[in-house]
Jmol script that loads the backbone (N, CA, C; Angstrom):
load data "model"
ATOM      1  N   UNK A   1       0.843  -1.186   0.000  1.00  0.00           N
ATOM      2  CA  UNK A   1       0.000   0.000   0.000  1.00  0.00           C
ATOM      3  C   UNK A   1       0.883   1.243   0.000  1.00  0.00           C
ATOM      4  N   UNK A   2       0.763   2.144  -0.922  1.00  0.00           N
ATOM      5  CA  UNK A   2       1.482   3.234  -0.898  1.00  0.00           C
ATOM      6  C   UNK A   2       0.544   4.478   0.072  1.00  0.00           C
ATOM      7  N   UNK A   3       0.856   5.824  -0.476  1.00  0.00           N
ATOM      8  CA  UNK A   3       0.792   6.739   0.894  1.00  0.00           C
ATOM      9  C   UNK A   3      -0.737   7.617   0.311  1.00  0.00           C
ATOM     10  N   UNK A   4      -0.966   7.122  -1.539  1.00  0.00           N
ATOM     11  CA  UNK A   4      -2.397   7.373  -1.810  1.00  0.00           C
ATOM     12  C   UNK A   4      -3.412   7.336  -1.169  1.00  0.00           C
ATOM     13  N   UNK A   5      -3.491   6.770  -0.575  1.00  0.00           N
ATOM     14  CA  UNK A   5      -4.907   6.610   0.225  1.00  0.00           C
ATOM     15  C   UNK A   5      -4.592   5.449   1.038  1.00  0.00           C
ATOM     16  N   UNK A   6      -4.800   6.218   2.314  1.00  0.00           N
ATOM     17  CA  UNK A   6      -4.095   6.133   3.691  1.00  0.00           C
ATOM     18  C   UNK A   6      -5.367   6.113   5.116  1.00  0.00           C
ATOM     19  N   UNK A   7      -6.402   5.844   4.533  1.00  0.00           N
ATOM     20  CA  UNK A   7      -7.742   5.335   4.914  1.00  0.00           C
ATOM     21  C   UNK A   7      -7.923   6.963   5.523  1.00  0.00           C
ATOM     22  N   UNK A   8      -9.003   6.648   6.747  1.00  0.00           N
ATOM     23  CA  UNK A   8      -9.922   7.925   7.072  1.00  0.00           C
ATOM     24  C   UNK A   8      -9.002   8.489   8.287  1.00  0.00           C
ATOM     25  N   UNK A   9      -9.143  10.005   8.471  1.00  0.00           N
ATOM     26  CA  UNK A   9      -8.888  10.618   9.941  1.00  0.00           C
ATOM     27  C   UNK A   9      -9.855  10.179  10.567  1.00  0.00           C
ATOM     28  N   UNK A  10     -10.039  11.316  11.570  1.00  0.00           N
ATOM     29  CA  UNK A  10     -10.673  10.625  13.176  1.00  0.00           C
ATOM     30  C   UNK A  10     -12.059  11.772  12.421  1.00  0.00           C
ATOM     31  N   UNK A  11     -11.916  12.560  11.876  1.00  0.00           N
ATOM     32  CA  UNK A  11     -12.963  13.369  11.081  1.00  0.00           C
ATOM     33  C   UNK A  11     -14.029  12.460  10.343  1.00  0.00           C
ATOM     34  N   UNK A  12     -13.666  11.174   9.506  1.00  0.00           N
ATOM     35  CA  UNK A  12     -13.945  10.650   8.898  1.00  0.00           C
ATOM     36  C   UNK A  12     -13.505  11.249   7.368  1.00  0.00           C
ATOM     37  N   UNK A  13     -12.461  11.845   7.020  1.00  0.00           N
ATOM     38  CA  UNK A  13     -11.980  12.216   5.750  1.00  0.00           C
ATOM     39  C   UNK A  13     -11.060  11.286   5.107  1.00  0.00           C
ATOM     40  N   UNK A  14     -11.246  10.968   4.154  1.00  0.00           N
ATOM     41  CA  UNK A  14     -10.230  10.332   3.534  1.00  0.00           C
ATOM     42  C   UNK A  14      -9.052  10.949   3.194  1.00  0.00           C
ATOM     43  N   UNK A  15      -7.944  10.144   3.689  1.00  0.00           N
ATOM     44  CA  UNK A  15      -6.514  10.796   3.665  1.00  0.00           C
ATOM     45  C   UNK A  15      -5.699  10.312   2.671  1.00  0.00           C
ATOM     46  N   UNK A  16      -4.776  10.931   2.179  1.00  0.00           N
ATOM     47  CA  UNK A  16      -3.786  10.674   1.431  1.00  0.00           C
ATOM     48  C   UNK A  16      -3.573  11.651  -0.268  1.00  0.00           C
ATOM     49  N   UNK A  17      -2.377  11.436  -0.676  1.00  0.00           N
ATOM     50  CA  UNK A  17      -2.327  12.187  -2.140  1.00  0.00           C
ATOM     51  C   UNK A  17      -3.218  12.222  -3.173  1.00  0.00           C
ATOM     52  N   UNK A  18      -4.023  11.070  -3.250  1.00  0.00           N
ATOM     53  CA  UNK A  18      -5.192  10.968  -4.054  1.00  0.00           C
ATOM     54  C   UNK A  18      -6.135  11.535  -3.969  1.00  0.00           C
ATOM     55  N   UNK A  19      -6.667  12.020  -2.488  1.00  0.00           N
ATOM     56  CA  UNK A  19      -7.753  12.658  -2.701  1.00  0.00           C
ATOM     57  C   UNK A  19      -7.955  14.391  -2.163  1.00  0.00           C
ATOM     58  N   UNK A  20      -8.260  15.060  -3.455  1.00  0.00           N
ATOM     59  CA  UNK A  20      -8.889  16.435  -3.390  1.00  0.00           C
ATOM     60  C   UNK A  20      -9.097  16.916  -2.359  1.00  0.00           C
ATOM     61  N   UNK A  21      -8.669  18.354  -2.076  1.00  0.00           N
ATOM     62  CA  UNK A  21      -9.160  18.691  -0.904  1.00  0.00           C
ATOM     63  C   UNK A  21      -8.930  20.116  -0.954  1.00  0.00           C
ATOM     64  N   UNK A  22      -9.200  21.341   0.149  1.00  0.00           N
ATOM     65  CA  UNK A  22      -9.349  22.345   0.287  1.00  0.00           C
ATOM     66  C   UNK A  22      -8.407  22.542   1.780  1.00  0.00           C
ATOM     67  N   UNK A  23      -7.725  23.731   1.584  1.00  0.00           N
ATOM     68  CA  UNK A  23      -7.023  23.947   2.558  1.00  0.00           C
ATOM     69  C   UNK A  23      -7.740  24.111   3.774  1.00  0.00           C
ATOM     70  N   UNK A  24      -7.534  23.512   5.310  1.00  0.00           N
ATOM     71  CA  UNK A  24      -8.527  23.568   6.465  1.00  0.00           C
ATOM     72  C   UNK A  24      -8.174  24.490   7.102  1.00  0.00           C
ATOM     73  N   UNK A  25      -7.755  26.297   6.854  1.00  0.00           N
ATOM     74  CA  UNK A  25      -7.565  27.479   7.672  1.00  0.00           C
ATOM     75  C   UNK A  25      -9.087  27.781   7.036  1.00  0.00           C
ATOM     76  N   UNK A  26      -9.787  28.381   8.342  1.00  0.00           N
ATOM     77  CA  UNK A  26     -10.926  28.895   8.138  1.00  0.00           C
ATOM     78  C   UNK A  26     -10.898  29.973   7.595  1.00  0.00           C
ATOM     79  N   UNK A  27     -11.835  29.666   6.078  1.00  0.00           N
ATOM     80  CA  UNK A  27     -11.846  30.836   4.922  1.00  0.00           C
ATOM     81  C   UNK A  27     -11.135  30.963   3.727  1.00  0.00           C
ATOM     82  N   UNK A  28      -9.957  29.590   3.784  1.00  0.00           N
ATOM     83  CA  UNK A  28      -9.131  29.826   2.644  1.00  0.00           C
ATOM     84  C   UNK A  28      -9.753  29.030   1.942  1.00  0.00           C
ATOM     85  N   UNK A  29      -9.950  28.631   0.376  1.00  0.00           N
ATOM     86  CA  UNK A  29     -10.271  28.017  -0.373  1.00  0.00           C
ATOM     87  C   UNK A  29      -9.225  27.338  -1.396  1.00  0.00           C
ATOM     88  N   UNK A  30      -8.500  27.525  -0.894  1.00  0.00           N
ATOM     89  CA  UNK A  30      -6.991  26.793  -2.193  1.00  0.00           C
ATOM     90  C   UNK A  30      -6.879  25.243  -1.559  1.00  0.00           C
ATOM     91  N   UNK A  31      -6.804  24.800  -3.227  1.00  0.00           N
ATOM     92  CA  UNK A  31      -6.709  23.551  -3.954  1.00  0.00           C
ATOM     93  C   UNK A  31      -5.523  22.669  -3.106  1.00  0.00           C
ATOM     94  N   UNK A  32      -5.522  21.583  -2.732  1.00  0.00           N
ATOM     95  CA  UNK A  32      -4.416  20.870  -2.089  1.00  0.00           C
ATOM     96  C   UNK A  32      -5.263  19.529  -1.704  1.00  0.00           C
ATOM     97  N   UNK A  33      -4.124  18.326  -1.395  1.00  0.00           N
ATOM     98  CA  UNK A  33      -4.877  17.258  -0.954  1.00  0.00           C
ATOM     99  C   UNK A  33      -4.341  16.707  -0.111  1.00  0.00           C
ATOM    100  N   UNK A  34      -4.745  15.762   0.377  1.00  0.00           N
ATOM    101  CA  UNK A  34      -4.422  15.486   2.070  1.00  0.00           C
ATOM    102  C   UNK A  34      -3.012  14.279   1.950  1.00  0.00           C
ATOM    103  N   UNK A  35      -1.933  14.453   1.084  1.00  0.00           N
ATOM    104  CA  UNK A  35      -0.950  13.901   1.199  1.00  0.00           C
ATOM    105  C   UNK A  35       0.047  14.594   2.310  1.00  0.00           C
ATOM    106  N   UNK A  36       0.739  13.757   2.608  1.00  0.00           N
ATOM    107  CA  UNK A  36       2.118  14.175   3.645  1.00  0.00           C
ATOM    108  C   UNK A  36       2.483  15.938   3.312  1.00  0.00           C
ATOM    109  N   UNK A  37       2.101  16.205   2.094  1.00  0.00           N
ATOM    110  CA  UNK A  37       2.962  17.470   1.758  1.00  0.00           C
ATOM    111  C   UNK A  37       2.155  18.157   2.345  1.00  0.00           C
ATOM    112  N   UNK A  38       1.167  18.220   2.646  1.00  0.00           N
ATOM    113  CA  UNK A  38       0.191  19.429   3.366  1.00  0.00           C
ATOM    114  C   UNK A  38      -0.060  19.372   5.078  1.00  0.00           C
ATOM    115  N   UNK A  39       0.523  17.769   4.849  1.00  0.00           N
ATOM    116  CA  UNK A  39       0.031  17.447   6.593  1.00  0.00           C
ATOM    117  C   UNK A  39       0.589  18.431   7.690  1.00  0.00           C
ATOM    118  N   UNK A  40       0.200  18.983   8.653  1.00  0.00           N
ATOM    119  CA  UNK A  40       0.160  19.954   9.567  1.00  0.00           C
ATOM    120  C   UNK A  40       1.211  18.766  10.587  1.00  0.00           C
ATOM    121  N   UNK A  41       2.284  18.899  10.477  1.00  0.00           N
ATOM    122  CA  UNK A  41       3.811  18.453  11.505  1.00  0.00           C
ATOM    123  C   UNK A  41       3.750  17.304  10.663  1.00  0.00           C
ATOM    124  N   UNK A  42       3.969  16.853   9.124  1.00  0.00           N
ATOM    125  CA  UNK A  42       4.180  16.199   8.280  1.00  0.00           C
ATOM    126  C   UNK A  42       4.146  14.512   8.365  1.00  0.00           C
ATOM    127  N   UNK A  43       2.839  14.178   8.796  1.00  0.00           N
ATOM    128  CA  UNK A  43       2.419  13.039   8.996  1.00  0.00           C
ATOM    129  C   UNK A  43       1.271  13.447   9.791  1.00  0.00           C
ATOM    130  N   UNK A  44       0.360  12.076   9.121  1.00  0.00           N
ATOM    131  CA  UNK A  44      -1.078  12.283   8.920  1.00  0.00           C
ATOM    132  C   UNK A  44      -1.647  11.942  10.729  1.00  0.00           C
ATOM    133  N   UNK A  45      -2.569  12.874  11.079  1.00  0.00           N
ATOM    134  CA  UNK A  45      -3.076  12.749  12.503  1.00  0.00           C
ATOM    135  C   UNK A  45      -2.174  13.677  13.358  1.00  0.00           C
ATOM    136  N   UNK A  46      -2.507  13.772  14.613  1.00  0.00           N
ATOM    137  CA  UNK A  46      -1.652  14.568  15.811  1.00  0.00           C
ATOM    138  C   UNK A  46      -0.777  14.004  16.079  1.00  0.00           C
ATOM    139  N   UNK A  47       0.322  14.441  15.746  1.00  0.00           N
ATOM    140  CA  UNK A  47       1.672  14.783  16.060  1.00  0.00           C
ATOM    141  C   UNK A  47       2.345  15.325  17.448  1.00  0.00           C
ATOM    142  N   UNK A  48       3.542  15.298  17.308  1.00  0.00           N
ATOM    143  CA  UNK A  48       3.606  15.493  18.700  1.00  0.00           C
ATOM    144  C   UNK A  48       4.009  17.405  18.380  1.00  0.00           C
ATOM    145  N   UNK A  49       4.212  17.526  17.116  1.00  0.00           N
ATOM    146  CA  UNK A  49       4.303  19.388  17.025  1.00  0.00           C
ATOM    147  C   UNK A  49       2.715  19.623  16.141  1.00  0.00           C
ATOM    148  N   UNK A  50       2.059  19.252  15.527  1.00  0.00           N
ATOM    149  CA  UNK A  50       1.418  19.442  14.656  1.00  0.00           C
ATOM    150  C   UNK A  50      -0.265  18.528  14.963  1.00  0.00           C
ATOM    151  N   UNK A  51      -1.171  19.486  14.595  1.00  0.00           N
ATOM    152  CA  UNK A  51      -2.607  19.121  14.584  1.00  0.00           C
ATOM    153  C   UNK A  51      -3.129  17.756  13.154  1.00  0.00           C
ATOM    154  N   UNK A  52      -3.931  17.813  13.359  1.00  0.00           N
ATOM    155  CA  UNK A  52      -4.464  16.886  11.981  1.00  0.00           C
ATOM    156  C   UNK A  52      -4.958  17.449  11.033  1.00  0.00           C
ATOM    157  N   UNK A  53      -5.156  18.780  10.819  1.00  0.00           N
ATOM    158  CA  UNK A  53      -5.269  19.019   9.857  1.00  0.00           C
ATOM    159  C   UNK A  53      -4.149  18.975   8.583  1.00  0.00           C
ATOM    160  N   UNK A  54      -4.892  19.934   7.306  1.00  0.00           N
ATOM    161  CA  UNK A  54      -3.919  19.948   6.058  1.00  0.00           C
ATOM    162  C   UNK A  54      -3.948  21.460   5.333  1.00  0.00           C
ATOM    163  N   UNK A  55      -3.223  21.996   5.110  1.00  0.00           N
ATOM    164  CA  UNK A  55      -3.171  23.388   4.643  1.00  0.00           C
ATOM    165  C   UNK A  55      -2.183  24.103   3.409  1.00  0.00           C
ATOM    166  N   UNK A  56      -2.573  24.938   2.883  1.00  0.00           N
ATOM    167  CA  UNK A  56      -1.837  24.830   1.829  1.00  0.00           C
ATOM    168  C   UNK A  56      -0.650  25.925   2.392  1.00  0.00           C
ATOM    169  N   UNK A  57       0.365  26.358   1.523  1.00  0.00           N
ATOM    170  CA  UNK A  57       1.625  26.736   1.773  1.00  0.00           C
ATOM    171  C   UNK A  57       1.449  28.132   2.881  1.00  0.00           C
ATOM    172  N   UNK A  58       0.724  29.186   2.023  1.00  0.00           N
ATOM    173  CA  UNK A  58       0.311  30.578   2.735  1.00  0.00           C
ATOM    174  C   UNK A  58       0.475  29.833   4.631  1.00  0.00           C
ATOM    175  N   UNK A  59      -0.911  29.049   4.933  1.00  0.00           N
ATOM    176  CA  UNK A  59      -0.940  28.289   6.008  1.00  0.00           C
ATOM    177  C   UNK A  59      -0.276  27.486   7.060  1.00  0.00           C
ATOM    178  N   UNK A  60       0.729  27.179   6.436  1.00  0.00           N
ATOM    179  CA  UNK A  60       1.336  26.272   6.976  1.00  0.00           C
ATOM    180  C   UNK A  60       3.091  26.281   6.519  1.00  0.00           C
ATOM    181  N   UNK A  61       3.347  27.671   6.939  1.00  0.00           N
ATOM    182  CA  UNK A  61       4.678  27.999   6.823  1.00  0.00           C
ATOM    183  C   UNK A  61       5.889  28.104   7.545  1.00  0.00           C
ATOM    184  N   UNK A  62       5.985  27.261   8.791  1.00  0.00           N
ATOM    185  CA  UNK A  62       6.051  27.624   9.991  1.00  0.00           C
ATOM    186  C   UNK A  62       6.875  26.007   9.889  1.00  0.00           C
ATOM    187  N   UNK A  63       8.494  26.491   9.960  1.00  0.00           N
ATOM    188  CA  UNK A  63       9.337  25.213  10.230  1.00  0.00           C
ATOM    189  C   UNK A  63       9.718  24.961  12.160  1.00  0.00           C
ATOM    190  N   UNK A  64       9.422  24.116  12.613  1.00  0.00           N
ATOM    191  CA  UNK A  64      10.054  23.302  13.515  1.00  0.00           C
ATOM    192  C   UNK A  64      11.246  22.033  13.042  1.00  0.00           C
ATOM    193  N   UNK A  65      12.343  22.138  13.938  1.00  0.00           N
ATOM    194  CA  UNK A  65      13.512  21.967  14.341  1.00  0.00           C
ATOM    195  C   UNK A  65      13.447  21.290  15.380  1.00  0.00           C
ATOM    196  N   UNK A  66      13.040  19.699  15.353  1.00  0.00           N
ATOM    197  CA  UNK A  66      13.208  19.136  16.587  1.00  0.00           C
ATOM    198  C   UNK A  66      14.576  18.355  17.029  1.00  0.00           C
ATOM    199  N   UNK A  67      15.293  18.286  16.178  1.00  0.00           N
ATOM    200  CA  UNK A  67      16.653  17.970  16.370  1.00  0.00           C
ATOM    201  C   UNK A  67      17.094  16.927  15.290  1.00  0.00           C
ATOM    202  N   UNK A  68      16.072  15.804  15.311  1.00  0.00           N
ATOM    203  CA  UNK A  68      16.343  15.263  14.295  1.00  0.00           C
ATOM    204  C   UNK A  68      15.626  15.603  12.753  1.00  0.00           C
ATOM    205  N   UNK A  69      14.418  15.946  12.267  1.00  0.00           N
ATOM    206  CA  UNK A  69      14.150  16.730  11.442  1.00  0.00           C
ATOM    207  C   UNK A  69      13.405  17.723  11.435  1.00  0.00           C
ATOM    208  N   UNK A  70      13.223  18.628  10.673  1.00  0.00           N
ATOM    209  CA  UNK A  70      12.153  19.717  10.249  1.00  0.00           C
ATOM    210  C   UNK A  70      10.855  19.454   9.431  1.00  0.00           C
ATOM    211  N   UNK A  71       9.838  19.754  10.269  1.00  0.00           N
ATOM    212  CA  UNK A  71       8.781  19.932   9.702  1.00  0.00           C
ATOM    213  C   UNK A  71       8.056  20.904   9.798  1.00  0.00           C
ATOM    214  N   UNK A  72       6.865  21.376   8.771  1.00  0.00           N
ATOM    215  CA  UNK A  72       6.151  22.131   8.697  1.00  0.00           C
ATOM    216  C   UNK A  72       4.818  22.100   9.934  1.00  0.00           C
ATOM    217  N   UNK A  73       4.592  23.314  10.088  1.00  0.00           N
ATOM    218  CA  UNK A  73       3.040  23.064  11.254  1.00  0.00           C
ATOM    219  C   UNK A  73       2.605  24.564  10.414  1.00  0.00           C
ATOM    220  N   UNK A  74       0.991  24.459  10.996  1.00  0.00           N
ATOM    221  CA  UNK A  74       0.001  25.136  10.350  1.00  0.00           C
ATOM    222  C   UNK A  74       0.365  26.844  11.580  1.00  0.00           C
ATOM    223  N   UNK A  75       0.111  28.139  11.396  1.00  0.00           N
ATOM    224  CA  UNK A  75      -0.065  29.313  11.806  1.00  0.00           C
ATOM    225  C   UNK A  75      -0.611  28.952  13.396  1.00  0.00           C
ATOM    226  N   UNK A  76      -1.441  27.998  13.861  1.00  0.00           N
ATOM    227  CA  UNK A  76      -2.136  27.741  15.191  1.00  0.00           C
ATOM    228  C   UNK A  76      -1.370  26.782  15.299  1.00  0.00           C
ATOM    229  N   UNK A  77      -0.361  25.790  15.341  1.00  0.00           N
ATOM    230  CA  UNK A  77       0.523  25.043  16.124  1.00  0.00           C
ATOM    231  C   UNK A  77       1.436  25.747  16.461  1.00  0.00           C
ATOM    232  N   UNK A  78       2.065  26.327  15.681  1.00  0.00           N
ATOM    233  CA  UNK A  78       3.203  27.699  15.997  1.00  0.00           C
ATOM    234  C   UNK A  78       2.828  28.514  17.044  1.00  0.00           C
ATOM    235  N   UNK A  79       1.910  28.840  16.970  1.00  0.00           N
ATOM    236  CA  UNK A  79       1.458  29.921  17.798  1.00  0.00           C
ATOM    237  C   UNK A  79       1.468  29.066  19.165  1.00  0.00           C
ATOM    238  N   UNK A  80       1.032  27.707  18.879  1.00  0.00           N
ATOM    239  CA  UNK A  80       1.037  26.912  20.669  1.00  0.00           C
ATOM    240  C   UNK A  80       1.946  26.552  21.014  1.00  0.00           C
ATOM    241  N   UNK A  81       3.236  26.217  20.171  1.00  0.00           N
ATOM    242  CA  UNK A  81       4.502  25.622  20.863  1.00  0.00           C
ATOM    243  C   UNK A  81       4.765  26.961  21.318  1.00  0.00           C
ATOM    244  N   UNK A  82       4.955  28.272  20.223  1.00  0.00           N
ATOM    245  CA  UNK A  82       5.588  29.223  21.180  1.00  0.00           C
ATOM    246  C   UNK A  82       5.324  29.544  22.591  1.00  0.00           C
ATOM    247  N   UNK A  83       3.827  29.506  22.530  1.00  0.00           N
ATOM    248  CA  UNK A  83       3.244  29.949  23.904  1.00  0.00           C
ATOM    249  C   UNK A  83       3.249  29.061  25.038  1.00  0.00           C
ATOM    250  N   UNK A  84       3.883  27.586  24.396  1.00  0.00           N
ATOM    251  CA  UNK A  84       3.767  26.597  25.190  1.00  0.00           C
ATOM    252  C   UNK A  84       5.487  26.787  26.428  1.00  0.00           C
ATOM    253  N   UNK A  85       6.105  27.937  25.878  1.00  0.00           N
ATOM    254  CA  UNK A  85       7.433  27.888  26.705  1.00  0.00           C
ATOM    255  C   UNK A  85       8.373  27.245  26.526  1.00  0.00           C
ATOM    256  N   UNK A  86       8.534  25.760  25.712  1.00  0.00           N
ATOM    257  CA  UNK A  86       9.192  24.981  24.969  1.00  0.00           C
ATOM    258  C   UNK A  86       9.853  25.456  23.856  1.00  0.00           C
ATOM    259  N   UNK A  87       9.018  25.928  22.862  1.00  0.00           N
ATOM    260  CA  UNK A  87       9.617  26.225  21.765  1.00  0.00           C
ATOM    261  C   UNK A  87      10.256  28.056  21.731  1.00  0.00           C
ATOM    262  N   UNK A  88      10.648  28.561  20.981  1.00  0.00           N
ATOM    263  CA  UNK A  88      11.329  29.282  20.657  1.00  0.00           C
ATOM    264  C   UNK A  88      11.675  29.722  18.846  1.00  0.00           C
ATOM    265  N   UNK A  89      11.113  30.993  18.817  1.00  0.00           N
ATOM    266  CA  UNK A  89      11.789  31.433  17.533  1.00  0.00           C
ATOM    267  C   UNK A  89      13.241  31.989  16.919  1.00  0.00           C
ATOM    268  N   UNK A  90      13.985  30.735  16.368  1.00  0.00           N
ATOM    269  CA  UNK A  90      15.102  31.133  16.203  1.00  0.00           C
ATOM    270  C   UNK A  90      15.311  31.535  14.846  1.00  0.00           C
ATOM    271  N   UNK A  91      15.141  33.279  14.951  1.00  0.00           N
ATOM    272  CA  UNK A  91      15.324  34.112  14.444  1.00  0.00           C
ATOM    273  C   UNK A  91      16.068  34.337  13.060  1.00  0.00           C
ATOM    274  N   UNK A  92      17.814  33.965  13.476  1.00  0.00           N
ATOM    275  CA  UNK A  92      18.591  33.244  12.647  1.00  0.00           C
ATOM    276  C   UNK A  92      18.584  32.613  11.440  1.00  0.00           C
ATOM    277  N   UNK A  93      17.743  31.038  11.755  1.00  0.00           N
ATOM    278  CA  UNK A  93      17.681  30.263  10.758  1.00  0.00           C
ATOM    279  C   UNK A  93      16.296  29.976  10.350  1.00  0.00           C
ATOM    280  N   UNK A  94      15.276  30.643  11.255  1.00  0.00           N
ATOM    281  CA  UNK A  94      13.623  31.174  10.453  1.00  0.00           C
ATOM    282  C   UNK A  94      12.927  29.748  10.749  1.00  0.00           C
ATOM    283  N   UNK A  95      13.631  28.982  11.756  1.00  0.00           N
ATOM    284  CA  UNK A  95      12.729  28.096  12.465  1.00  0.00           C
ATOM    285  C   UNK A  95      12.301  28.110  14.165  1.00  0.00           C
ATOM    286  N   UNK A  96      11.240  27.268  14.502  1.00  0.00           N
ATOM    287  CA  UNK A  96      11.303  27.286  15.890  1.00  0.00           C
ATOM    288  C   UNK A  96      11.946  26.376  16.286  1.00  0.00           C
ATOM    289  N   UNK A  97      13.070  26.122  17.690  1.00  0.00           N
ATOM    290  CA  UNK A  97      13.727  25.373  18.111  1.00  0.00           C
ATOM    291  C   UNK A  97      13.309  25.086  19.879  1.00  0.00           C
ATOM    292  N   UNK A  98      13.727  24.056  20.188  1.00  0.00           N
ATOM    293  CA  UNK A  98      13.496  24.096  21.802  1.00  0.00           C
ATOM    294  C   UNK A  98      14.088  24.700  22.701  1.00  0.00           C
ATOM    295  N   UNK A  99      13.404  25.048  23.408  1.00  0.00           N
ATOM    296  CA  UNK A  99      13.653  26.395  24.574  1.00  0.00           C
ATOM    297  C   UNK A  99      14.851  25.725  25.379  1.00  0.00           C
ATOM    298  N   UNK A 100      16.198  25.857  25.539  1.00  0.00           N
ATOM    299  CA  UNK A 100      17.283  25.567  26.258  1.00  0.00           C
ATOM    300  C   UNK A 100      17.165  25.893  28.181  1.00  0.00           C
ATOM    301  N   UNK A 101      15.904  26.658  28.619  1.00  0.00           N
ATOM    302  CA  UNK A 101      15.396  26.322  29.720  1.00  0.00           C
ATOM    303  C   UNK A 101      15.213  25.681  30.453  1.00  0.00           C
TER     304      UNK A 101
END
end "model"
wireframe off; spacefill off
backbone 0.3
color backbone group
């Protein structure tokens, strides 16, 4: 089984590159589908940086730096690691990294 269709979220949506979809920031309407490339902390479901949703680029621009790789999270995960005291915007290299605290 490849990563096409990757059965349902907890939404009941069908996941994966195959199927059509609309970016999930409330109000945007751009074209994208629920493959890895859109996934909100780049794998499908909650993550340990990233929600379950899928969003297109505008949305979901926001690199985390967990040490071993970088992934993307949506404008509202960003906003919670920062506030979560953990994370940190490092300025520098235009990702968030963990708070050395």
């Amino acid at each position: 089984m490849g990563w096409g269709n990757c059965g349902k979220d907890s939404k009941g949506r069908a996941i994966g590159y195959a199927f059509n979809a609309t970016c999930d920031h409330v109000g945007c309407n751009a074209k994208i589908d629920r493959g890895l490339s859109y996934a909100c902390g780049g794998m499908h479901g909650e993550t340990e940086h990233g929600c379950e949703g899928y969003f297109c680029a505008k949305h979901m621009s926001n690199y985390v730096d967990d040490g071993d790789r970088i992934v993307c999270v949506c404008n509202s995960c960003a906003k919670e690691l920062v506030s979560s005291g953990e994370w940190i915007n490092d300025d520098s290299e235009g990702v968030l990294v963990r708070s050395e605290s």
